[in-house]
C-alpha positions in Angstrom: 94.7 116.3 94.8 97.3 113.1 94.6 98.5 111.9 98.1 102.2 111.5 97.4 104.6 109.4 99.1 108.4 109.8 98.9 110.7 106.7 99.3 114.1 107.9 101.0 117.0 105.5 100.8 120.2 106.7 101.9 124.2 105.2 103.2 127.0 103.1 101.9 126.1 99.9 104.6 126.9 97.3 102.1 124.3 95.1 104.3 121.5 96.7 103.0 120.2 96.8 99.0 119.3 100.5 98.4 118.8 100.0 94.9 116.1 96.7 95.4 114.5 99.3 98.4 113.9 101.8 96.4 112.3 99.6 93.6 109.8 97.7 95.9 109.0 100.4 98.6 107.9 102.8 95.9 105.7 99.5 94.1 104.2 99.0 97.7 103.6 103.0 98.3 101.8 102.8 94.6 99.7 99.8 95.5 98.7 101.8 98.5 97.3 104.2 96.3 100.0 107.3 96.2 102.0 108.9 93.6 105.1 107.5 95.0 108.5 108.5 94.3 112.1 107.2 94.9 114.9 109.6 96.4 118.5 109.3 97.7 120.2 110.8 100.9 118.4 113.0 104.0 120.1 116.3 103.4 116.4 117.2 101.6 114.5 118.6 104.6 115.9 121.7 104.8 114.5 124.3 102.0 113.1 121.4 100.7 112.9 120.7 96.4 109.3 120.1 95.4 109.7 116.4 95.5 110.2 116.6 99.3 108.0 119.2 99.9 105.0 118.1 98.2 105.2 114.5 99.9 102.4 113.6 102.7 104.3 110.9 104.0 108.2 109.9 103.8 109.2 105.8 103.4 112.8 106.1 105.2 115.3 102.8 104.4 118.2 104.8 105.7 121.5 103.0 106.2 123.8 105.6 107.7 123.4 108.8 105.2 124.5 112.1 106.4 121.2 113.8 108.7 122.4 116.9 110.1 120.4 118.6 112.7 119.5 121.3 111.1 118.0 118.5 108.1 116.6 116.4 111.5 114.9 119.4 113.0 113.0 120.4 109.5 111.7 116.9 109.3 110.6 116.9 112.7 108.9 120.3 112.2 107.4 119.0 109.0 106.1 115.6 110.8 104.3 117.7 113.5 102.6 120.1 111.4 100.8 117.3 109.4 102.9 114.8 107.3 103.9 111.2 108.1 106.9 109.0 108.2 107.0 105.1 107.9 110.8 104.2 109.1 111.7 100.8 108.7 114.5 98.7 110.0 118.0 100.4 110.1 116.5 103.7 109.6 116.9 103.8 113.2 120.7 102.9 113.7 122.1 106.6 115.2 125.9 107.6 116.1 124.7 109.7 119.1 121.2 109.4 120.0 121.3 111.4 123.5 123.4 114.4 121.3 123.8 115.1 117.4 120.6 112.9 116.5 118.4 113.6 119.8 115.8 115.4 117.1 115.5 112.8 114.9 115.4 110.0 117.7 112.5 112.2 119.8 110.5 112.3 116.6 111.2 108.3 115.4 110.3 107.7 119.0 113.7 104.9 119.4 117.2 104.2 119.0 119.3 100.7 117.7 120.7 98.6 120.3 121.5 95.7 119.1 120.3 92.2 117.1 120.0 90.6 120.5 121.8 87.6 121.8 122.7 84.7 119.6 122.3 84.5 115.2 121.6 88.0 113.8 118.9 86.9 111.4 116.6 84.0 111.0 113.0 82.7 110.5 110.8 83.8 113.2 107.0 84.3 114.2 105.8 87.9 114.3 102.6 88.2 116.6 100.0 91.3 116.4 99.6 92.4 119.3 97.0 95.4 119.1 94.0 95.8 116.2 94.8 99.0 114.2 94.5 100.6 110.6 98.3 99.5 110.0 97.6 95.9 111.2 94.1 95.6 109.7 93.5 92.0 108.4 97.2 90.8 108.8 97.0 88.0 111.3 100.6 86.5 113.2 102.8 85.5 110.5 106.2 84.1 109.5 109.0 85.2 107.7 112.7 85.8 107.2 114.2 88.9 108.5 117.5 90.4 110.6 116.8 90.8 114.1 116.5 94.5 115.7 116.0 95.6 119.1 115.8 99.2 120.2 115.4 101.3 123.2 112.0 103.6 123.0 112.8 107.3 123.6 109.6 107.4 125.5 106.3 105.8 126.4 104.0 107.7 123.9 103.6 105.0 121.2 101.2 102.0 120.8 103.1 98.5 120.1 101.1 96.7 117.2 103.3 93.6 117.1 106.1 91.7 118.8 108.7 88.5 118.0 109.7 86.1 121.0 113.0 85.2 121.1 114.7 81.9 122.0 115.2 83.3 125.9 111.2 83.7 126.2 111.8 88.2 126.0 109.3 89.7 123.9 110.2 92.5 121.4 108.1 94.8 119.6 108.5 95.0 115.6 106.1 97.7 114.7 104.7 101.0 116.4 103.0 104.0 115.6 102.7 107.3 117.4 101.7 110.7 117.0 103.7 113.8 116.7 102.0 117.2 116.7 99.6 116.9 113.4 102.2 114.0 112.5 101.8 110.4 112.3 105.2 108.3 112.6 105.2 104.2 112.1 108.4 102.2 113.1 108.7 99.2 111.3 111.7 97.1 112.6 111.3 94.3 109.9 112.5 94.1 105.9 115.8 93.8 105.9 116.1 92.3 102.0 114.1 90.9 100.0 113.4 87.5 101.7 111.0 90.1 104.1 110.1 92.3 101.2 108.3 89.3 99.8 106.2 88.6 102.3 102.3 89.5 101.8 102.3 90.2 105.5 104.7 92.5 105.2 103.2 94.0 102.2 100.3 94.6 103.7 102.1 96.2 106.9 103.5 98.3 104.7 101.0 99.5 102.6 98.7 100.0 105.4 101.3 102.2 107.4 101.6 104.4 104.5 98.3 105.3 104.5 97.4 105.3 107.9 100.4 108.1 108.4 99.8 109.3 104.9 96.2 109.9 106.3 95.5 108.5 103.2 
């Protein structure tokens, strides 16, 4: 049987391109070696069509689309009885992470804060930090990206890479964890295209899908 992966884009943030996510997430879930698929919006969870159902892993670029709790608590029930999630970059931003989107935070294992002090975006150095499926053969890089920082939810998750910024603080980038039978990779880079590009991030990418895809 196919391993399938499911690229969810979602939101109205003018910021982000859902259009050139969908195209290039679903090339780099292909390349990884799934039947991949692109979808819009995360009211899908909940008595679930076949193209949601049928996925091993979800690929989430979601900028602010509607995720009730009943849709949060069905993903998080799917995720911890065996399928994966790869969230990258604003698919953590949350209106009300202690209330309304507790479930979805407790499973992504974080919450947005901020872009940190000074210019939102830039060209930085990304350091790995830990050796791991996801990270395998990808050594530090650079590239172009927007700046995230986060608040984990808790301490069950493994940091695989970190930035430094100007002040000397270091903040992690990428993490997996485990939830239940689940498998959950945050991925705070790939913002646009100038990241998408990347091989390093490629691989990243890729690699994540299949490690929580238990490809």
């Amino acid at each position: 049987m196919s391993t399938r992966a499911l690229v969810v884009v979602g939101g109205d943030d003018t910021h982000h391109d859902l259009l050139g996510a969908a195209d290039v997430l679903t090339r780099i879930g292909s390349a990884a070696g799934f039947v991949t698929s692109p979808a819009v919006g995360m009211q899908r969870f909940v008595n679930p069509r076949p193209e949601t159902a049928d996925a091993d892993v979800y690929v989430l670029y979601d900028s602010g689309a509607a995720f009730g709790g009943d849709q949060q608590a069905a993903l998080a029930a799917a995720v911890a009885a065996g399928k994966g999630v790869v969230a990258l970059h604003m698919s953590n931003v949350m209106g009300d992470p202690e209330g309304a989107d507790r479930a979805y935070r407790d499973l992504l294992g974080n919450h947005y804060l901020s872009h940190g002090p000074g210019y939102h975006e830039g060209r930085h150095r990304i350091d790995v930090v830990a050796a791991h499926p996801v990270t395998d053969g990808v050594d530090d890089f650079e590239l172009f990206d927007e700046y995230y920082e986060f608040a984990f939810a808790d301490d069950d998750h493994t940091v695989l890479a970190e930035r430094t910024r100007e002040d000397g603080v270091r903040i992690p980038v990428l993490y997996v964890r485990e939830v239940g039978e689940g498998r959950v990779v945050y991925l705070a880079l790939g913002h646009d295209m100038r990241a998408w590009g990347e091989p390093s991030f490629r691989r990243i990418l890729a690699q994540a899908i299949r490690w929580a895809g238990r490809a």
